[in-house]
C-alpha positions as MATLAB code, in Angstrom:
seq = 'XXXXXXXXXXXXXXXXXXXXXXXXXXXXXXXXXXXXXXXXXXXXXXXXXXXXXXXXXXXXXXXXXXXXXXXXXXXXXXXXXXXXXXXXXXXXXXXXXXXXXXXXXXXXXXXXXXXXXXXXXXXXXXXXXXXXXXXXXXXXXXXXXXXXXXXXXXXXXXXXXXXXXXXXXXXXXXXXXXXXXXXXXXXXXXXXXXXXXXXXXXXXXXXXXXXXXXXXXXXXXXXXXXXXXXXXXXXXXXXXXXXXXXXXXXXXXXXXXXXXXXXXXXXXXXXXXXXXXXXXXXXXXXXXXXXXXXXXXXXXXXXXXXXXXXXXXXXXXXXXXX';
ca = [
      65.984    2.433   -7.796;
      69.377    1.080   -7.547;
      69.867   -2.264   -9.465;
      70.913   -5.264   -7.794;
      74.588   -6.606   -9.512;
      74.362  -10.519  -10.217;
      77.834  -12.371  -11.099;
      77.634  -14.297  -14.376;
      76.772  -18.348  -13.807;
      78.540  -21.085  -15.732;
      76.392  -21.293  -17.824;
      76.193  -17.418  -19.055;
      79.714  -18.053  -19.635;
      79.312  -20.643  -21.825;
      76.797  -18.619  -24.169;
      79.763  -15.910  -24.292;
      81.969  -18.220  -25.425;
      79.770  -20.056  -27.709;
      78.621  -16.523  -29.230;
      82.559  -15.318  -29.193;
      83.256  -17.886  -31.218;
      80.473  -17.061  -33.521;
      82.325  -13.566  -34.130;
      79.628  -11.441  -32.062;
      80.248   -8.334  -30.686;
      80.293   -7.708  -27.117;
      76.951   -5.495  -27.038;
      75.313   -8.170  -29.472;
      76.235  -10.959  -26.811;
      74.994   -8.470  -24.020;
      71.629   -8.436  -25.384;
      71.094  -12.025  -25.799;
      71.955  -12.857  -22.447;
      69.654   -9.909  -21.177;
      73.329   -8.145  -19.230;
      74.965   -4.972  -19.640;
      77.507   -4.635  -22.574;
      79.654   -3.313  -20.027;
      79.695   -6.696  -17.905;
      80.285   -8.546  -20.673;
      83.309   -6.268  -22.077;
      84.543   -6.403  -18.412;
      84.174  -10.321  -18.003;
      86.203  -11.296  -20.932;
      88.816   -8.596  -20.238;
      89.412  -10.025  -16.406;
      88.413  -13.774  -17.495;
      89.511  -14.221  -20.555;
      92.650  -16.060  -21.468;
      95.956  -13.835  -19.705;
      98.281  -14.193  -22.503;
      95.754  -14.660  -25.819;
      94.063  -11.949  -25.552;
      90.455  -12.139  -26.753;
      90.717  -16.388  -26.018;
      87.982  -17.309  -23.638;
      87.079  -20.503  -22.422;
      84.445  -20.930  -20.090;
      85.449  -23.151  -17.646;
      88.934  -21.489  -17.251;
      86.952  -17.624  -16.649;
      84.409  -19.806  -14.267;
      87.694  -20.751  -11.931;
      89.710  -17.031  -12.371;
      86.436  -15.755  -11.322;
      85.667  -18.382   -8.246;
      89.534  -18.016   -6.794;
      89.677  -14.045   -7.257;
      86.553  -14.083   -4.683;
      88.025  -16.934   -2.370;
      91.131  -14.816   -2.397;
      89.198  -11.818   -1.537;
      87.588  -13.009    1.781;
      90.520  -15.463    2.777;
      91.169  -15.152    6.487;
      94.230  -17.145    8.087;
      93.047  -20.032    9.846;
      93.597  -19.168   13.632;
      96.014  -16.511   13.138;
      96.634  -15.731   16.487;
      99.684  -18.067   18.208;
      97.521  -18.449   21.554;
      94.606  -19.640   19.949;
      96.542  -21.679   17.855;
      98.295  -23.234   21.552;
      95.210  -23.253   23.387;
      93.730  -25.521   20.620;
      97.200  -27.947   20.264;
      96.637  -27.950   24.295;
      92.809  -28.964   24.422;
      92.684  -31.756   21.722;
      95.841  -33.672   23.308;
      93.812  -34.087   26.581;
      90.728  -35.441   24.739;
      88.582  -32.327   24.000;
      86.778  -32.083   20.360;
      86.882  -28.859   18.303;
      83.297  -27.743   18.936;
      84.253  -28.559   22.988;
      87.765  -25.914   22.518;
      85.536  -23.422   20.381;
      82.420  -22.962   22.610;
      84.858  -22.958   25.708;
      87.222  -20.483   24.438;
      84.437  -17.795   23.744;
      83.617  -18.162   27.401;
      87.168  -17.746   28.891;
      88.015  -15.448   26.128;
      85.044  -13.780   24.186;
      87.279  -11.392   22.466;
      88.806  -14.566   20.934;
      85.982  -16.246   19.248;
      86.491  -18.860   16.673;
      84.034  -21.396   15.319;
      84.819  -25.573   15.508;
      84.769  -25.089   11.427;
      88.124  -22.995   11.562;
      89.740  -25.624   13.866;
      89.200  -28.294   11.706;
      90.331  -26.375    8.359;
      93.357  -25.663   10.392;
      94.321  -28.849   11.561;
      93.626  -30.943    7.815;
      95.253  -27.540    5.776;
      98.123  -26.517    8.141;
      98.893  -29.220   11.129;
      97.930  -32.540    9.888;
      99.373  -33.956   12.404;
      97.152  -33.116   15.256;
      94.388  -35.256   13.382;
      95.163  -38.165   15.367;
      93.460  -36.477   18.162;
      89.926  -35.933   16.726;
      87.761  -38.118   17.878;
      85.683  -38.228   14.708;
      88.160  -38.503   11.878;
      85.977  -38.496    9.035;
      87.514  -39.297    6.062;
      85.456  -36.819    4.088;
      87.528  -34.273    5.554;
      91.038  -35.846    4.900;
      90.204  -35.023    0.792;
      87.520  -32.915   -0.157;
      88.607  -33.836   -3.796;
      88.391  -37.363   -2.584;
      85.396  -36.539   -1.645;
      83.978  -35.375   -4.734;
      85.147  -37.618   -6.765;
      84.050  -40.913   -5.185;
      80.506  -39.278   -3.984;
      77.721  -40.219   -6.099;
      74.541  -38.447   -5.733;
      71.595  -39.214   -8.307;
      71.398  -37.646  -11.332;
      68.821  -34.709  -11.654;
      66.145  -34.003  -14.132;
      66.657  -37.786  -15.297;
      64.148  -38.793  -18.240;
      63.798  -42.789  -18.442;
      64.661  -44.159  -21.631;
      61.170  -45.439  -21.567;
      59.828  -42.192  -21.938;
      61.773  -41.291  -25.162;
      59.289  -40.575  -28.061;
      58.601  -43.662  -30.859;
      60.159  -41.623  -33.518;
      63.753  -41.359  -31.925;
      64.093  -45.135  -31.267;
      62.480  -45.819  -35.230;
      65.479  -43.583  -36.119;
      63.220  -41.310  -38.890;
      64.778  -38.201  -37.945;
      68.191  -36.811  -37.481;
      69.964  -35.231  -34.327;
      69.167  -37.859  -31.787;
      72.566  -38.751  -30.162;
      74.269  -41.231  -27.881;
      76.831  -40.669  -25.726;
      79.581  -42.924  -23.985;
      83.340  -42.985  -23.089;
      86.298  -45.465  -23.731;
      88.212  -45.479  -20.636;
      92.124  -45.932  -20.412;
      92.766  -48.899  -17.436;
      96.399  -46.271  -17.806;
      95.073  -43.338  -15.893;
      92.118  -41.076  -16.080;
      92.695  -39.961  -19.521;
      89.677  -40.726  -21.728;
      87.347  -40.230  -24.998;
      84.191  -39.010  -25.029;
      82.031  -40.572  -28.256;
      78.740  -39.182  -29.799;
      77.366  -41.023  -32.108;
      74.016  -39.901  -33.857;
      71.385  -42.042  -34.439;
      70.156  -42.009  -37.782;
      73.530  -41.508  -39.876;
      75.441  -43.374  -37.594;
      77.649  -40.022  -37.677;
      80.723  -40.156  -35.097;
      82.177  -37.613  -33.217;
      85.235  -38.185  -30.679;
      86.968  -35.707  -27.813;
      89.563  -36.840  -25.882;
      89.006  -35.449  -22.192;
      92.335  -35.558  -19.334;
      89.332  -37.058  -16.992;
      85.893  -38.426  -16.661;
      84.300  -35.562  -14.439;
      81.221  -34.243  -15.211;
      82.479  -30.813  -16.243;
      84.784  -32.221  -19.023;
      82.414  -34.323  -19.915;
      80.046  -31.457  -19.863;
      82.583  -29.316  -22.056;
      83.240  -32.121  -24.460;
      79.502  -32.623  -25.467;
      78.719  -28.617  -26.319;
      82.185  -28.033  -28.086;
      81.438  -30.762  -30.597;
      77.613  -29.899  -30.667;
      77.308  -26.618  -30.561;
      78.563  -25.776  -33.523;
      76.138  -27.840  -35.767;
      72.546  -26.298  -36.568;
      70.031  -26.867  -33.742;
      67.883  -29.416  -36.244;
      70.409  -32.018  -35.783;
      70.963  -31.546  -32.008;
      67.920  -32.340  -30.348;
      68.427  -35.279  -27.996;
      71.131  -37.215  -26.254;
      70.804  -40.764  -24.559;
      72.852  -41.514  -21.796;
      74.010  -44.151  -19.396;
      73.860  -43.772  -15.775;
      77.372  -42.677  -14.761;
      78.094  -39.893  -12.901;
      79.945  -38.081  -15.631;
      76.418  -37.411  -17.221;
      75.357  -35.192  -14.034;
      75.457  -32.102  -15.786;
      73.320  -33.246  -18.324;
      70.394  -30.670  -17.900;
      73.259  -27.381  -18.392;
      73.780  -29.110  -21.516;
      70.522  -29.180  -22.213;
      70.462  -25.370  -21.508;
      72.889  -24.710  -23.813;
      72.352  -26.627  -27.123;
      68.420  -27.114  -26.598;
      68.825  -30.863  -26.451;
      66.752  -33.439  -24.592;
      68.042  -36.113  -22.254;
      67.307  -39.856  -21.870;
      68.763  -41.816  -19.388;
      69.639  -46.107  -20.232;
      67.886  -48.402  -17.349;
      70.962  -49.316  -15.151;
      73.008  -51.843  -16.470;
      71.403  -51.847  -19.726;
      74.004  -50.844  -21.870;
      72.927  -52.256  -25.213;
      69.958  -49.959  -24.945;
      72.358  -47.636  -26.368;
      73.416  -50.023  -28.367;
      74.609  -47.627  -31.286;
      77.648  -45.857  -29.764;
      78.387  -49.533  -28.001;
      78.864  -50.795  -31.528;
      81.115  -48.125  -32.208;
      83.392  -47.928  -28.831;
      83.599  -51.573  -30.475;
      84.927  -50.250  -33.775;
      87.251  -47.725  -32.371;
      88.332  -50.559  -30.082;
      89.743  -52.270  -32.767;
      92.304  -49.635  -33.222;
      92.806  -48.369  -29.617;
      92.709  -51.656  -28.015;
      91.044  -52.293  -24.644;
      93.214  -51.712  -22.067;
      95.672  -49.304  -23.982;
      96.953  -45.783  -22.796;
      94.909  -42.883  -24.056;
      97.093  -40.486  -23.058;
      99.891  -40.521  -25.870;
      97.101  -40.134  -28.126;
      97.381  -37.092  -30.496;
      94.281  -35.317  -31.539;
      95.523  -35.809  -35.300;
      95.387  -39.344  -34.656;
      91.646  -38.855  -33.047;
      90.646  -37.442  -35.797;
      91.903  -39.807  -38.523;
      90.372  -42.428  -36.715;
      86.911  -40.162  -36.534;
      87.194  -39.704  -40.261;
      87.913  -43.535  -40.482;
      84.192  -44.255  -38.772;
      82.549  -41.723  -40.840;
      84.006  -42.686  -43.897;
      83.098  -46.596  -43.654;
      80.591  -47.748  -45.480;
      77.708  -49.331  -43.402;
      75.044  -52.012  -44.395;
      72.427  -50.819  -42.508;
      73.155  -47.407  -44.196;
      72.779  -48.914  -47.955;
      76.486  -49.094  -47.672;
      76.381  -45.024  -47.752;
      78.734  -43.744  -45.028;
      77.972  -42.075  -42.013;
      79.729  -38.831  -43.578;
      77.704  -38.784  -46.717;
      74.626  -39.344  -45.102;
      74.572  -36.904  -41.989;
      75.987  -34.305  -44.974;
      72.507  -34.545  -45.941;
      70.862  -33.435  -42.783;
      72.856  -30.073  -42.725;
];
């Protein structure tokens, strides 16, 4: 019987790059993720990084891979000049595209076109004709507007009220929290974890707050760590935690979700956006930020001594959980 072919998901890429990093060879890789050693060989060759070869990074293989097959089926929008007049024609005297699409396959049947292809050609190629839609929904003026300013709920969310006693009595390591300190500057921000029991901080500085570099940020500074001190993560309720669940997939973790507006039930990384506020100040650019100068100031947290640790620091302590 002749097997079905099934592209690779984000997520399969992100187990080849996790395991790539872990110096695995390609048919090793292949057999955890239950794929052909030949898919995998031919995913990071077309994929991987262009110029460092043998460099692969998820997301950037997850958008070569998504243009190469919009680029494939691309058709030009209304490529042929009459259709393209007959449409200018019909929406200056009033009609709407799904009025000049199901008319024109009537006059002309040979020159069928759908009211989807007239709108994608008047926002991508003659903006100016959008002043005769009827409807002009500003949806369609930005799709990245669109995105970015739609917020659905977040799936697979687990109240914090359903986290187990011994994560909130702290008696175990590799229970995180997670949070960001947001530039007022531009989008540019850091993404904190802080875990639980040692008090053990880890910063990433992200170009924006989307869900996928949020995503990315969490399982590059997790992943690497043993899975007995990554086990759950408690989040607030903003949308950059929608992809929770795929990072679930990936690093075997748990997720908790804060009651809205109750920030201080997270009240651990809160204390220490606090502490790293004192030396990137509230308000100040994130951008210029080095990530030498992250660092030292992640070394700074994790080499403070802390009262409620018996003045041990969050280094020496989370060095014992390893």
């Amino acid at each position: 019987m002749k097997t079905t072919y099934k592209q690779l998901k984000i997520e399969e890429r992100e187990k080849i790059a996790i395991f790539k990093a872990q110096g695995k060879p390609a048919r090793e890789i292949a057999r955890l993720l239950g794929r052909d050693h030949s898919t995998v060989l031919r995913e990071i060759a077309r994929n991987g990084a262009p110029v460092n070869h043998g460099y692969y990074l998820p997301h950037r293989a997850q958008e070569r891979s998504k243009t190469r097959k919009q680029e494939s089926g691309r058709r030009k929008k209304l490529k042929s000049k009459f259709i393209r007049r007959y449409v200018r024609e019909k929406l200056k005297i009033g009609w709407s595209p799904e009025q000049i699409a199901g008319r024109i396959s009537m006059e002309i049947p040979e020159a069928t076109i759908s009211h989807e292809a007239i709108y994608q050609y008047i926002y991508a190629k003659a903006p100016h004709l959008r002043k005769y839609l009827t409807r002009r929904h500003r949806k369609r003026l930005s799709k990245k507007y669109s995105r970015k300013h739609q917020r659905s709920r977040i799936p697979y969310r687990v109240s914090i009220a359903e986290r187990p006693p011994h994560i909130n009595e702290r008696i175990e390591f590799g229970h995180w929290e997670a949070d960001s300190a947001v530039s007022k500057k531009n989008d540019v921000r850091l993404n904190i974890l802080v875990e639980r029991k040692s008090r053990f901080v880890q910063i990433t500085k992200m170009r924006n707050g989307s869900s996928r570099a949020t995503r990315y940020a969490i399982i590059e500074k997790l992943s690497p760590l043993s899975a007995h001190v990554r086990k759950s993560i408690t989040y607030d309720n903003g949308f950059e935690n929608f992809h929770h669940h795929r990072v679930n997939k990936i690093l075997g973790t748990s997720s908790y979700f804060c009651n809205p507006f109750h920030s201080w039930e997270k009240g651990t990384v809160e204390n220490t956006i606090g502490l790293i506020r004192r030396v990137i100040p509230k308000g100040a650019d994130i951008a210029p930020l080095q990530n030498r100068t992250i660092k030292r100031i992640e070394n700074m947290l994790n080499s403070r001594p802390r009262k409620c640790l018996g003045f041990r620091t969050p280094a020496e302590l989370f060095s014992f959980s390893t």
